[in-house]
N, CA, C and O atoms as CSV, one atom per row, in Angstrom:
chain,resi,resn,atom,element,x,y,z
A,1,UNK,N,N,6.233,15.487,33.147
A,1,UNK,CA,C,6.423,15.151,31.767
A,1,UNK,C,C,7.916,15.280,31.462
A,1,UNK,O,O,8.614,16.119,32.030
A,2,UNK,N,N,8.547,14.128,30.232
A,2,UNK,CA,C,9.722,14.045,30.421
A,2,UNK,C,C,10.376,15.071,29.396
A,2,UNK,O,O,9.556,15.407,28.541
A,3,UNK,N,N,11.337,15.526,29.279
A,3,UNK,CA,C,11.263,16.793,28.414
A,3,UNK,C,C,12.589,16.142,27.733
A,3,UNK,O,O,13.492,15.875,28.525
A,4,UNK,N,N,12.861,15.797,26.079
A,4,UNK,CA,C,13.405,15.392,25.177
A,4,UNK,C,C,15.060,16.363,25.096
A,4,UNK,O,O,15.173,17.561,25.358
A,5,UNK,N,N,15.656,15.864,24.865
A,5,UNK,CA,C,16.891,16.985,24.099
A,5,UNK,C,C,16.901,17.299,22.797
A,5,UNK,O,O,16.613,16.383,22.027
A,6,UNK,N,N,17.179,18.450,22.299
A,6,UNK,CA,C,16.687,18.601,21.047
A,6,UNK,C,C,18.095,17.345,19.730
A,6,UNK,O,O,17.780,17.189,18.550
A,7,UNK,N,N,18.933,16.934,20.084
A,7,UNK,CA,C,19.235,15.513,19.632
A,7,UNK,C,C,18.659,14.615,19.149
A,7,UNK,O,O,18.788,13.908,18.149
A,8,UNK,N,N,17.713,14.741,20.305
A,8,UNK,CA,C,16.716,13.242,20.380
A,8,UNK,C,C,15.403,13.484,19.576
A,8,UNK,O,O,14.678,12.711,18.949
A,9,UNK,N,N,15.338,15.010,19.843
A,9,UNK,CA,C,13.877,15.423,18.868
A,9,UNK,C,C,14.323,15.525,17.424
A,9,UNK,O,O,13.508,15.104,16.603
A,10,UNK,N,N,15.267,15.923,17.044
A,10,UNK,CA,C,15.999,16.129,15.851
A,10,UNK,C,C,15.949,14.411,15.094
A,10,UNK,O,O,15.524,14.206,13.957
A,11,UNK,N,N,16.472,13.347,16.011
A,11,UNK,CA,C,16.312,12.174,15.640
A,11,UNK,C,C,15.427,11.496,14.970
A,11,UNK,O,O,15.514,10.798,13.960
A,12,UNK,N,N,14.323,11.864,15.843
A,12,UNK,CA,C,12.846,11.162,15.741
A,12,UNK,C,C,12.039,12.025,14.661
A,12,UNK,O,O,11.041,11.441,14.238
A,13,UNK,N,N,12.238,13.112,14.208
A,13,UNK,CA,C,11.821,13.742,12.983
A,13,UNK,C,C,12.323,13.113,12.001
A,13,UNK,O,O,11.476,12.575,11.289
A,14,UNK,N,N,13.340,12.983,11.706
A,14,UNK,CA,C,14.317,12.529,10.440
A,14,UNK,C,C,13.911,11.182,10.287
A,14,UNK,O,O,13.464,10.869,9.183
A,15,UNK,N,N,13.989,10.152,11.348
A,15,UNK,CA,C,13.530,8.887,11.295
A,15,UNK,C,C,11.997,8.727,10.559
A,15,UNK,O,O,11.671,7.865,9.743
A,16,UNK,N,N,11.062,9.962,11.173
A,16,UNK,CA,C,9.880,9.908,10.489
A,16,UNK,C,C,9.432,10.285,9.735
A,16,UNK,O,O,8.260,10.066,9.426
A,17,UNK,N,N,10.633,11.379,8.850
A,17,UNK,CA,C,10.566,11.438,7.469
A,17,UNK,C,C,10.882,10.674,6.990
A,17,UNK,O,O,9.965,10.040,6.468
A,18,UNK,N,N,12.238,10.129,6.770
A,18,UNK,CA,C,12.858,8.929,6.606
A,18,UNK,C,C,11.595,7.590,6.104
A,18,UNK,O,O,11.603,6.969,5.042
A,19,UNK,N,N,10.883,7.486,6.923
A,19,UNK,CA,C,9.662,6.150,6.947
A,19,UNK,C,C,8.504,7.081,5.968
A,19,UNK,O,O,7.727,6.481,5.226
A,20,UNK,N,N,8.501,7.867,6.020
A,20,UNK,CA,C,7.545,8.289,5.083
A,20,UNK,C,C,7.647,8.543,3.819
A,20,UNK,O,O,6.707,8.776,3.059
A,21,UNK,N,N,9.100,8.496,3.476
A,21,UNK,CA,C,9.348,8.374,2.167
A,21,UNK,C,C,9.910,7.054,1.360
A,21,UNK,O,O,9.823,6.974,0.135
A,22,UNK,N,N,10.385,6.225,2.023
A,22,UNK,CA,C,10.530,5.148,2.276
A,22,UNK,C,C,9.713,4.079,0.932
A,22,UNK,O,O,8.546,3.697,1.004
A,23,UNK,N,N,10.725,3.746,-0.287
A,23,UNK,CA,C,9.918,3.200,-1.077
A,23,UNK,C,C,9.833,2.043,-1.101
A,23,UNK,O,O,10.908,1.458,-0.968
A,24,UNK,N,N,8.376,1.029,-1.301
A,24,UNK,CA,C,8.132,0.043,-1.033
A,24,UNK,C,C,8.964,-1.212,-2.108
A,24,UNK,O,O,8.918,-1.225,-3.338
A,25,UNK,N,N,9.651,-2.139,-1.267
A,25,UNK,CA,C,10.137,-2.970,-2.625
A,25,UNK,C,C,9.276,-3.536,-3.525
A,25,UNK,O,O,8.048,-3.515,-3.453
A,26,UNK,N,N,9.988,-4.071,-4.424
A,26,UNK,CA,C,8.684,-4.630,-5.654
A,26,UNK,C,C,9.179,-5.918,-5.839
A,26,UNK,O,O,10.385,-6.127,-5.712
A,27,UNK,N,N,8.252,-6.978,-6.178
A,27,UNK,CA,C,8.448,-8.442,-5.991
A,27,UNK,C,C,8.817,-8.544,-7.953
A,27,UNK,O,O,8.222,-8.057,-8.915
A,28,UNK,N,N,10.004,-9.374,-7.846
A,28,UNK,CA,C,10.650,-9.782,-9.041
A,28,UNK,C,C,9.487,-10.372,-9.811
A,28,UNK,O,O,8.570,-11.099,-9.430
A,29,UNK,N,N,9.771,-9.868,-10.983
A,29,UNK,CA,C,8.254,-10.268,-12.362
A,29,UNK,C,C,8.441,-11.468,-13.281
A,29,UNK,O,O,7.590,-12.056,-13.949
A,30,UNK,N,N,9.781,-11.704,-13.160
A,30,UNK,CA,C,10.539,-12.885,-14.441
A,30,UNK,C,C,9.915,-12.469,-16.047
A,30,UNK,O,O,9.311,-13.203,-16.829
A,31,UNK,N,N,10.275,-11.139,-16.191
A,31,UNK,CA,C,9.731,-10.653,-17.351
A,31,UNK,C,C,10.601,-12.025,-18.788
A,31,UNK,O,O,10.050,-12.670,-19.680
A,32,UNK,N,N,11.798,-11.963,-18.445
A,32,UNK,CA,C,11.875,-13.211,-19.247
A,32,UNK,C,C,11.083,-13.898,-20.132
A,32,UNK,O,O,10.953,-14.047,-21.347
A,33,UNK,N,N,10.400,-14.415,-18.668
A,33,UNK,CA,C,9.060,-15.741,-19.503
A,33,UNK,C,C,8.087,-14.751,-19.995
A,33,UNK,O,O,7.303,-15.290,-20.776
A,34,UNK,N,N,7.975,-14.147,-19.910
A,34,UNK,CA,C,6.630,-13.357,-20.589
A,34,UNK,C,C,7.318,-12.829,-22.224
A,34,UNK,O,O,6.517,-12.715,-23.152
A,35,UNK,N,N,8.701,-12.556,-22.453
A,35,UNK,CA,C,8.710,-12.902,-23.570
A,35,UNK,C,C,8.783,-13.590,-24.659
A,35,UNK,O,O,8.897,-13.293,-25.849
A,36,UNK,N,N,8.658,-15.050,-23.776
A,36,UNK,CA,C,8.747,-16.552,-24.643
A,36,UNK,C,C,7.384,-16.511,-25.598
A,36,UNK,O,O,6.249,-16.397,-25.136
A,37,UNK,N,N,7.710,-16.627,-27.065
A,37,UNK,CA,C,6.469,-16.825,-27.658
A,37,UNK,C,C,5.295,-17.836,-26.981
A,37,UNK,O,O,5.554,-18.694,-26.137
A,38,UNK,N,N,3.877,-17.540,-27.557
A,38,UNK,CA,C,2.835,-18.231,-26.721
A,38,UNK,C,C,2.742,-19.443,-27.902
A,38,UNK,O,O,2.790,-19.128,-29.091
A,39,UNK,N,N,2.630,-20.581,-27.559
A,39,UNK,CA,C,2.045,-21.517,-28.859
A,39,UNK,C,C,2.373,-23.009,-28.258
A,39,UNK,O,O,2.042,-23.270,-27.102
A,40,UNK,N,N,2.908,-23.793,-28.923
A,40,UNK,CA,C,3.129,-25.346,-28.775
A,40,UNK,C,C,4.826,-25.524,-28.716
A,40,UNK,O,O,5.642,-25.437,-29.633
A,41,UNK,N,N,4.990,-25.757,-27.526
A,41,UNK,CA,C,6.209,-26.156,-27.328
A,41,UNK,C,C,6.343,-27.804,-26.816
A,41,UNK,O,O,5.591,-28.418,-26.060
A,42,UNK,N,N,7.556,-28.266,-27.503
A,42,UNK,CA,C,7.874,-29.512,-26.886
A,42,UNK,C,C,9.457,-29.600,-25.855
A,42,UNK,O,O,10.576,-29.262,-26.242
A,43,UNK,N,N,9.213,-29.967,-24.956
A,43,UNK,CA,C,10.083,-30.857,-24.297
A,43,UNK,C,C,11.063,-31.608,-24.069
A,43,UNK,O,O,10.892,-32.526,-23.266
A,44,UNK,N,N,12.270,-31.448,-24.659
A,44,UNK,CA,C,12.807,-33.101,-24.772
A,44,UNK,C,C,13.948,-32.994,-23.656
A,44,UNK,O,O,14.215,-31.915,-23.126
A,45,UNK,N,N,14.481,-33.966,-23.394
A,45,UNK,CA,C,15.746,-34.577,-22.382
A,45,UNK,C,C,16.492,-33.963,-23.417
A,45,UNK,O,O,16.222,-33.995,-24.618
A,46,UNK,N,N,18.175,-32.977,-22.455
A,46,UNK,CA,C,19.102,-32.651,-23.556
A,46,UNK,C,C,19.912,-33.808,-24.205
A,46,UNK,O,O,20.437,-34.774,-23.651
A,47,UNK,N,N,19.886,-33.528,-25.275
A,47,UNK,CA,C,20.672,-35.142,-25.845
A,47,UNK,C,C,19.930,-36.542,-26.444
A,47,UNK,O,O,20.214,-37.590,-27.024
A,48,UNK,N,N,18.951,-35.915,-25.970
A,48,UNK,CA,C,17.766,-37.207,-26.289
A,48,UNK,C,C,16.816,-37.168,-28.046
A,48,UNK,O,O,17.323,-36.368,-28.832
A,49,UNK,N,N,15.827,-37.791,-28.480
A,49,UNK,CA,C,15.313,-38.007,-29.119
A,49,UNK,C,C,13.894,-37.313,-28.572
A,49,UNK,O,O,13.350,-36.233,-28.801
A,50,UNK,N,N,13.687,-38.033,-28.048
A,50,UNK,CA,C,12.143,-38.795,-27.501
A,50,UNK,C,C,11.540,-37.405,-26.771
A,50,UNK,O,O,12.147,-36.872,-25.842
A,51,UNK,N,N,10.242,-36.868,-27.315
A,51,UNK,CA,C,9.819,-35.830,-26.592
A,51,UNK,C,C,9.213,-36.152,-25.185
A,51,UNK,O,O,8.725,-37.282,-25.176
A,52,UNK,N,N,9.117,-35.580,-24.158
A,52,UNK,CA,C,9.486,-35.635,-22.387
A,52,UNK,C,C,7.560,-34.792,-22.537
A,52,UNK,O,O,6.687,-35.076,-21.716
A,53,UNK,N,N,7.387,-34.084,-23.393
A,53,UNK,CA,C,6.122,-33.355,-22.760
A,53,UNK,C,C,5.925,-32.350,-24.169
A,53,UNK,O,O,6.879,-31.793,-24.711
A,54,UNK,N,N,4.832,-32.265,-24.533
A,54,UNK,CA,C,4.461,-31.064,-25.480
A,54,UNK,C,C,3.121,-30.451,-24.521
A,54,UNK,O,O,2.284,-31.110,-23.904
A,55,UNK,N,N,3.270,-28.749,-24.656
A,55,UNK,CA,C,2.429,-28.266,-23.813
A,55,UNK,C,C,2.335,-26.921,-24.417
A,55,UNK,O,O,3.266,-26.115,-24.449
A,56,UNK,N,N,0.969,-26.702,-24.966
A,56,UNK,CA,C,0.663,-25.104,-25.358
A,56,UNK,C,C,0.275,-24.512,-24.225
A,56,UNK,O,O,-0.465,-24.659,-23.252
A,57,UNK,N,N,1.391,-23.471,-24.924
A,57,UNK,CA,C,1.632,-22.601,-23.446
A,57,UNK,C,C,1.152,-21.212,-24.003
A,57,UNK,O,O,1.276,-20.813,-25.161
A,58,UNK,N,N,0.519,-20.491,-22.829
A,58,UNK,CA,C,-0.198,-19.240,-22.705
A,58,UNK,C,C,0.938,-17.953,-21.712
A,58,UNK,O,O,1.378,-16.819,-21.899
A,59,UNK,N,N,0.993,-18.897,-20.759
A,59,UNK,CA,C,1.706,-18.663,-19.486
A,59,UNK,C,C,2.813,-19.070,-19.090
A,59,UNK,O,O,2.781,-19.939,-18.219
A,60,UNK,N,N,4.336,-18.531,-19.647
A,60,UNK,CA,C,5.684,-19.743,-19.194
A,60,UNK,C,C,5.795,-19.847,-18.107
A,60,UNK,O,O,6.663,-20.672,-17.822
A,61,UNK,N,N,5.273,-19.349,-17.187
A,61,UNK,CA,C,5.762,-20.011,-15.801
A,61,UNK,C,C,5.360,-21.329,-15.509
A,61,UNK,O,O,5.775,-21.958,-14.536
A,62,UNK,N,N,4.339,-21.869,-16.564
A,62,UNK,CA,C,3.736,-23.455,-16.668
A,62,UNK,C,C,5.263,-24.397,-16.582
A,62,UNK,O,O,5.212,-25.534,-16.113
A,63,UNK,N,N,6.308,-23.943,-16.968
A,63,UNK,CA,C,7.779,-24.723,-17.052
A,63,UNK,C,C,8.027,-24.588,-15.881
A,63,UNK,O,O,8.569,-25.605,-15.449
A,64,UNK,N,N,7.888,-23.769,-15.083
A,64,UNK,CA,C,9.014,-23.667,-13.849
A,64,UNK,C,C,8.475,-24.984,-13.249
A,64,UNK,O,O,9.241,-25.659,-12.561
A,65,UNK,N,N,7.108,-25.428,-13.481
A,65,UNK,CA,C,6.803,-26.817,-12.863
A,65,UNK,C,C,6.544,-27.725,-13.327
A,65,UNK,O,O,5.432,-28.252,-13.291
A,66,UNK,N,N,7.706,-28.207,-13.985
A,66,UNK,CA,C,7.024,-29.370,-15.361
A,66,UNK,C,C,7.051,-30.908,-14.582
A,66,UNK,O,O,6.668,-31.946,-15.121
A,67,UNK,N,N,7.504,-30.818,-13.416
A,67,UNK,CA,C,7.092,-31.831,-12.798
A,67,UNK,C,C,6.072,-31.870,-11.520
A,67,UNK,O,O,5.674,-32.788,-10.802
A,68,UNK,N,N,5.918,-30.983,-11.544
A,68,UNK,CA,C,4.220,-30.286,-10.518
A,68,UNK,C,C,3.707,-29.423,-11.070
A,68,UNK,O,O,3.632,-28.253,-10.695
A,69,UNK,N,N,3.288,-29.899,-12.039
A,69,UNK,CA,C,1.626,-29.320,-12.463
A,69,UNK,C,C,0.850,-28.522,-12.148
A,69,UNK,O,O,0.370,-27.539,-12.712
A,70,UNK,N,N,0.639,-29.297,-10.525
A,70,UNK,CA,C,-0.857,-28.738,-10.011
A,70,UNK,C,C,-0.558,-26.988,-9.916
A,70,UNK,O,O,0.456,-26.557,-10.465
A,71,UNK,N,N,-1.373,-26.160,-9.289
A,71,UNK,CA,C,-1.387,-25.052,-9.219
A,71,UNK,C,C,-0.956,-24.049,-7.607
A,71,UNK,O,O,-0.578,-22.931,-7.259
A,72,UNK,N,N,-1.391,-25.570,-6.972
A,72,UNK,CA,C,-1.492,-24.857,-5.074
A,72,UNK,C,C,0.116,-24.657,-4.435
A,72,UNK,O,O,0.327,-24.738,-3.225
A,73,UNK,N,N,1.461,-24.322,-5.682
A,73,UNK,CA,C,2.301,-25.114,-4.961
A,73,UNK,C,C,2.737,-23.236,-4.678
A,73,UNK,O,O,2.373,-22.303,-5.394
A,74,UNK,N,N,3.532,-23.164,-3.515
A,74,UNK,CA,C,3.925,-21.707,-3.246
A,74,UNK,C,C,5.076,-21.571,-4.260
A,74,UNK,O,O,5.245,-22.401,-5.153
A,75,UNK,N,N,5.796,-20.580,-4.101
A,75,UNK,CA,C,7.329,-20.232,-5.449
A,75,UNK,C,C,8.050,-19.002,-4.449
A,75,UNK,O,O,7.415,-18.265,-3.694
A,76,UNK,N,N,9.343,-18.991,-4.630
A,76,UNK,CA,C,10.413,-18.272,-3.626
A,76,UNK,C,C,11.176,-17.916,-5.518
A,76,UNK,O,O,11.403,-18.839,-6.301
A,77,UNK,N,N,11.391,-16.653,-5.803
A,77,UNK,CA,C,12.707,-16.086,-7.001
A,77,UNK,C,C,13.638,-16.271,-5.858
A,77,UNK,O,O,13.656,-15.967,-4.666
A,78,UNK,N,N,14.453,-16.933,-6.755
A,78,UNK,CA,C,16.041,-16.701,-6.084
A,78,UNK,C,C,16.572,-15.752,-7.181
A,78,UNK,O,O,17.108,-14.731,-6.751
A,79,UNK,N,N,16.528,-15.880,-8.283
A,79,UNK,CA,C,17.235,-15.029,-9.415
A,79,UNK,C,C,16.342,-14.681,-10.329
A,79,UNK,O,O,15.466,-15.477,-10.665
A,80,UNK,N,N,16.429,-13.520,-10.829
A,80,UNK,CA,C,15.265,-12.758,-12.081
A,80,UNK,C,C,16.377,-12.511,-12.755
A,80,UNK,O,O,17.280,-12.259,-11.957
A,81,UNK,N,N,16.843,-12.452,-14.220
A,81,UNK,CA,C,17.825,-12.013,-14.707
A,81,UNK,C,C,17.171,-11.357,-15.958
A,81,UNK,O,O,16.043,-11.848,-15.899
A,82,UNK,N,N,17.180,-10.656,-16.912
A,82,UNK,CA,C,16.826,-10.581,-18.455
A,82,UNK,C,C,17.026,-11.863,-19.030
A,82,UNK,O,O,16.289,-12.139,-19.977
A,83,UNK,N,N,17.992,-12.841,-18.610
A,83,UNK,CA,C,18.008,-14.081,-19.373
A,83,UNK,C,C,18.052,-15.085,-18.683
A,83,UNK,O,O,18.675,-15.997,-19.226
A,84,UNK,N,N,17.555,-15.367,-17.468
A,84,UNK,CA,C,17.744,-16.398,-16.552
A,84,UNK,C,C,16.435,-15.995,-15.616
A,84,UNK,O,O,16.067,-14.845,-15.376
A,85,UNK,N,N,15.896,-17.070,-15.205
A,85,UNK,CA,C,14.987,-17.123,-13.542
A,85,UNK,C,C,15.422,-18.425,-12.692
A,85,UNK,O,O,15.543,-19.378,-13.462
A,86,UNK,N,N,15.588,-18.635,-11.882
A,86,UNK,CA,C,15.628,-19.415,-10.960
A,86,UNK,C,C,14.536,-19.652,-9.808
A,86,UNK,O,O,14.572,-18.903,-8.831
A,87,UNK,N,N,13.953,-20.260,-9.853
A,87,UNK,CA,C,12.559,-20.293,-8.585
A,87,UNK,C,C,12.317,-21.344,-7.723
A,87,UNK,O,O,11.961,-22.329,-8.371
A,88,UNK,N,N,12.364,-21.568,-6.425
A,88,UNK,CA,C,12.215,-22.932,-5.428
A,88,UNK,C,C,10.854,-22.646,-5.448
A,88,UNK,O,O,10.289,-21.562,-5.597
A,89,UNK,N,N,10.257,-24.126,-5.223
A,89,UNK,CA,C,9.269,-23.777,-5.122
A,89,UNK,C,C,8.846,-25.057,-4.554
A,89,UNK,O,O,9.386,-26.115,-4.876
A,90,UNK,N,N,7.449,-24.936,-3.328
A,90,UNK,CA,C,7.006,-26.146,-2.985
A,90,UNK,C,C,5.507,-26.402,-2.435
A,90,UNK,O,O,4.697,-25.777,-1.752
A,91,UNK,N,N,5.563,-27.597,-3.065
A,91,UNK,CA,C,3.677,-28.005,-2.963
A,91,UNK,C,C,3.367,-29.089,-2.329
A,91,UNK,O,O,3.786,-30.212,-2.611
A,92,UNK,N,N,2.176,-28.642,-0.918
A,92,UNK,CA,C,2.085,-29.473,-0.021
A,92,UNK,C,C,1.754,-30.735,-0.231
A,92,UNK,O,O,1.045,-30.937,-1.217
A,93,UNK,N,N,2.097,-31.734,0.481
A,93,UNK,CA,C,1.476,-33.272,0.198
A,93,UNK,C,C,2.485,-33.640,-1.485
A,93,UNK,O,O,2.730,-34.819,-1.739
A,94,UNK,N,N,2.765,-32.989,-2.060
A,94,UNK,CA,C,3.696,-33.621,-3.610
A,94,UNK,C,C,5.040,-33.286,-3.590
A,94,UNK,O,O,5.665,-33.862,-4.481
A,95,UNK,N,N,5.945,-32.294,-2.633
A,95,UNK,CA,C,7.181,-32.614,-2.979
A,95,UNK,C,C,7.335,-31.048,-3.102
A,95,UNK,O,O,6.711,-30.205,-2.457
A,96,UNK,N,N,8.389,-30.815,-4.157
A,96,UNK,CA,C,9.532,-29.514,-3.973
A,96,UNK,C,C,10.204,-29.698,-5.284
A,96,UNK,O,O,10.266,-30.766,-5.893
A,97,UNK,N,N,10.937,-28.022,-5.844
A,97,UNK,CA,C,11.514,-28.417,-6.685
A,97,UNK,C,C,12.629,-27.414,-6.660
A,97,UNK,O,O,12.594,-26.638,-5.706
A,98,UNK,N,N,13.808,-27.246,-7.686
A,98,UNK,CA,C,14.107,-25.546,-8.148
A,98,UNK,C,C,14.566,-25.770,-9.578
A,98,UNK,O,O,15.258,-26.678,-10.039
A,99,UNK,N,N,13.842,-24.399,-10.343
A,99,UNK,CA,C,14.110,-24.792,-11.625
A,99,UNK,C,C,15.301,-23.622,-12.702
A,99,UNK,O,O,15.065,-22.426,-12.868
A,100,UNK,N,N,15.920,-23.994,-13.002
A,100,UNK,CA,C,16.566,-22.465,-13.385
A,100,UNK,C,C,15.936,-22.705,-15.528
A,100,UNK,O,O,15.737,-23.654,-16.287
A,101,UNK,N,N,15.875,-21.263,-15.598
A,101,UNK,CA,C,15.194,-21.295,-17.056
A,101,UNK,C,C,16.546,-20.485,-18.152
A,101,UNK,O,O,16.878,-19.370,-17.750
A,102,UNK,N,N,17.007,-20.806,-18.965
A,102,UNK,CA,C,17.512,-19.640,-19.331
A,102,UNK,C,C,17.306,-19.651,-20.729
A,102,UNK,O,O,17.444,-20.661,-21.419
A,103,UNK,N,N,16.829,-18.041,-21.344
A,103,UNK,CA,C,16.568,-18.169,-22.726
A,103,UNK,C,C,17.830,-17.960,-23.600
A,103,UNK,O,O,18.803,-17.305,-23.228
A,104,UNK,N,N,17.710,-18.640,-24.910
A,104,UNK,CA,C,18.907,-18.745,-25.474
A,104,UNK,C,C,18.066,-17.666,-26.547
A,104,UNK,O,O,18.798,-16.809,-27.043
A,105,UNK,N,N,16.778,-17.626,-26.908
A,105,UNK,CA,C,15.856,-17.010,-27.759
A,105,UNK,C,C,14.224,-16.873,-27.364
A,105,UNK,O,O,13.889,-17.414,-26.310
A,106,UNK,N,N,13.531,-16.410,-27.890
A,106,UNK,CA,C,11.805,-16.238,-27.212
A,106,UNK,C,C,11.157,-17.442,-27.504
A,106,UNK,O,O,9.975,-17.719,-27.302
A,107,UNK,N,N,12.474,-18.479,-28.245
A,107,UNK,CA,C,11.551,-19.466,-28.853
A,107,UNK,C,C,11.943,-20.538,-28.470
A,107,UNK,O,O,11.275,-21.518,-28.798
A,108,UNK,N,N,13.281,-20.752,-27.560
A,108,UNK,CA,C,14.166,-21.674,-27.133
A,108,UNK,C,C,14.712,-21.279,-26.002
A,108,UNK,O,O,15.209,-20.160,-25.869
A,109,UNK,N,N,14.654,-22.493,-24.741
A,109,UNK,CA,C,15.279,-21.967,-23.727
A,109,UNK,C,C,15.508,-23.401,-22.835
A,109,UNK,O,O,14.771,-24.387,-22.869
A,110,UNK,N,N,16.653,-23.240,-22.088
A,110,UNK,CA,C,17.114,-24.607,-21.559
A,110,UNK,C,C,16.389,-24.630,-20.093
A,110,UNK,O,O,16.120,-23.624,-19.437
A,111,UNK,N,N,16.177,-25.725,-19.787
A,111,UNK,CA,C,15.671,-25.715,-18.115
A,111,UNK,C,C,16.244,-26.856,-17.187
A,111,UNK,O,O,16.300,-28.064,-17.416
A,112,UNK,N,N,16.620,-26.209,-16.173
A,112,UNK,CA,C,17.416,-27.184,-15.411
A,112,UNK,C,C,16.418,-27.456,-14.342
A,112,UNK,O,O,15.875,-26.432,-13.927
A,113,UNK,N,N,15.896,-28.961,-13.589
A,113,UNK,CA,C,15.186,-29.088,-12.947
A,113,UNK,C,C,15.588,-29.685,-12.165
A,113,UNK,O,O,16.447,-30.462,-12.580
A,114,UNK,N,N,15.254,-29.781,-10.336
A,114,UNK,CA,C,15.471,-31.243,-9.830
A,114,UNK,C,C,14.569,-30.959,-8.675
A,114,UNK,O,O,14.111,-29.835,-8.468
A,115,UNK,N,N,14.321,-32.006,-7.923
A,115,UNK,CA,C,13.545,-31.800,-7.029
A,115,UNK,C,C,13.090,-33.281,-5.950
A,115,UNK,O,O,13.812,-34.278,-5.928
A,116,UNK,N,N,12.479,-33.230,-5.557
A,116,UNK,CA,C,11.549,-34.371,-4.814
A,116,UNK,C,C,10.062,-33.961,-5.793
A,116,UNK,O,O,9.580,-32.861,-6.060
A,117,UNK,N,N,9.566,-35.530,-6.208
A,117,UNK,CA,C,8.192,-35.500,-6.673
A,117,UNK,C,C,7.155,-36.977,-6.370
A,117,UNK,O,O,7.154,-37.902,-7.183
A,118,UNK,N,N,6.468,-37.005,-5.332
A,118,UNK,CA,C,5.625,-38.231,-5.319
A,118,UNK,C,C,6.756,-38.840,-4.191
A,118,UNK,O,O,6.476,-39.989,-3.847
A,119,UNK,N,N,7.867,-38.329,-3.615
A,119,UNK,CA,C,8.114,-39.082,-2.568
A,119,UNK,C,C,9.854,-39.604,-3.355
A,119,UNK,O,O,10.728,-40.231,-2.756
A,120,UNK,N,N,9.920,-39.115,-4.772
A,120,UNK,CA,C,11.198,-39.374,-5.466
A,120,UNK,C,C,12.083,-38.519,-5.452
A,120,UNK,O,O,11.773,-37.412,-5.011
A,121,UNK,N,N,13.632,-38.777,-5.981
A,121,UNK,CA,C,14.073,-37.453,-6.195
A,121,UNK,C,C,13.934,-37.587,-7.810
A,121,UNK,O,O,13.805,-38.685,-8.351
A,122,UNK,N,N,13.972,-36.370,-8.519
A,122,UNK,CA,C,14.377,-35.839,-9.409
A,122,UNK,C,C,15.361,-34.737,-10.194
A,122,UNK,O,O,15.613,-33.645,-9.685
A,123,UNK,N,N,15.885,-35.150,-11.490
A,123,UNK,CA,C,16.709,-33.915,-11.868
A,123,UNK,C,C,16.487,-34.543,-13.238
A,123,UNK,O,O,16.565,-35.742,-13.510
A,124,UNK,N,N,16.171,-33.445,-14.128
A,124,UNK,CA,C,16.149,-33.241,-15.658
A,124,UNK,C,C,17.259,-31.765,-16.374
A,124,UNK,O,O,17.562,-30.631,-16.003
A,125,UNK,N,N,17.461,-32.379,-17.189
A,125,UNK,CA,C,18.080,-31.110,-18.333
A,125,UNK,C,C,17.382,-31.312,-19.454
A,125,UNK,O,O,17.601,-32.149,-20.329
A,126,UNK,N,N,16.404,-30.390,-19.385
A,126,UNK,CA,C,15.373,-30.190,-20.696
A,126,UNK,C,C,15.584,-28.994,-21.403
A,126,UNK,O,O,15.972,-27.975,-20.831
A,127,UNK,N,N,15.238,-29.077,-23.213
A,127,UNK,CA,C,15.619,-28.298,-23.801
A,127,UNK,C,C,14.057,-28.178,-24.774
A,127,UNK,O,O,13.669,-28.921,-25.675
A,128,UNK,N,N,13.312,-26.792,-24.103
A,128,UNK,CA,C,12.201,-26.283,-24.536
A,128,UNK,C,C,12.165,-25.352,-25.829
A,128,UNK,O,O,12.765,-24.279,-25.893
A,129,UNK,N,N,11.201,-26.023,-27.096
A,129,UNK,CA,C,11.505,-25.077,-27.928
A,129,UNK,C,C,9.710,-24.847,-29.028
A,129,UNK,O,O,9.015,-25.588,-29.723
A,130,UNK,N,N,9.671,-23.616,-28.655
A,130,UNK,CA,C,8.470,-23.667,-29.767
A,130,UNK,C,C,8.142,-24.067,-31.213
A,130,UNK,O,O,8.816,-23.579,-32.120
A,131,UNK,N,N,7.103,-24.964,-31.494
A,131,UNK,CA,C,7.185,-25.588,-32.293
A,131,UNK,C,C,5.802,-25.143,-33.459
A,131,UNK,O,O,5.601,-25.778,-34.494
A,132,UNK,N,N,5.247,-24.353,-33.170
A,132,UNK,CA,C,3.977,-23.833,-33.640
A,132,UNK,C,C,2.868,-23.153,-32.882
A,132,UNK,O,O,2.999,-22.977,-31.671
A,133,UNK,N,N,1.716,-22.734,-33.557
A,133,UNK,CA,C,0.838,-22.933,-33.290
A,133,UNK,C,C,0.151,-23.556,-32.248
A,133,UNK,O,O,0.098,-24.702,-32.695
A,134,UNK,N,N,-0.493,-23.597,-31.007
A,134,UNK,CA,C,-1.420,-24.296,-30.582
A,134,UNK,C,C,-2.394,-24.854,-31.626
A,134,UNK,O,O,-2.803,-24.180,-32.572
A,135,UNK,N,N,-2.870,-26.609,-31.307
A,135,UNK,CA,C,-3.791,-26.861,-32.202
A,135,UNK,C,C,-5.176,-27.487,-31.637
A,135,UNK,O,O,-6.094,-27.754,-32.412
């Protein structure tokens, strides 16, 4: 039997305290969107007229995919900020996107989008703002 130096035993203790205390990271929350009021928000192109999408929202992370919808698509945070999220994100068979959100207020917030969708590219500058009530 091979007999250790106490160096080496000294090592391998510390290492395995070390791992046992060892705190687990925690996956970014985008508390942000959770303080965007819940209700009827519209959509529009910055600069534009013409509303792009009205959508009562429960859940803001429904924006991070305003051009993929569906639900199956995976999401990577690149940035969590108190006033900013940034998220890549991509859904098989429809494309890819990254969206950055930033609130100007709980009731207004700009979103920068671009992506591949349906085989296209895309890029929007939309300016999301609650408008009421769900009806």
């Amino acid at each position: 039997m091979a007999i250790f130096s106490p160096i080496f035993r000294t090592s391998l203790v510390v290492l395995g305290l070390a791992a046992a205390t060892a705190v687990p990271a925690q996956a970014p929350s985008l508390a942000m969107l959770d303080r965007l009021e819940k209700g009827s928000w519209q959509l529009r192109e910055r600069g534009k007229d013409a509303v792009l999408q009205t959508m009562c929202l429960g859940d803001a992370r429904r924006m991070i995919q305003v051009e993929h919808p569906q639900s199956n698509c995976s999401r990577y945070i690149i940035e969590d900020t108190p006033n900013s999220v940034t998220v890549h994100y991509t859904c098989p068979g429809a494309g890819h996107g990254r969206t950055t959100i930033r609130s100007e207020t709980n009731r207004l917030v700009q979103i920068d989008t671009q992506g591949i969708a349906g085989g296209r590219p895309f890029s929007q500058a939309i300016e999301a703002r609650r408008t009421g009530a769900c009806s």
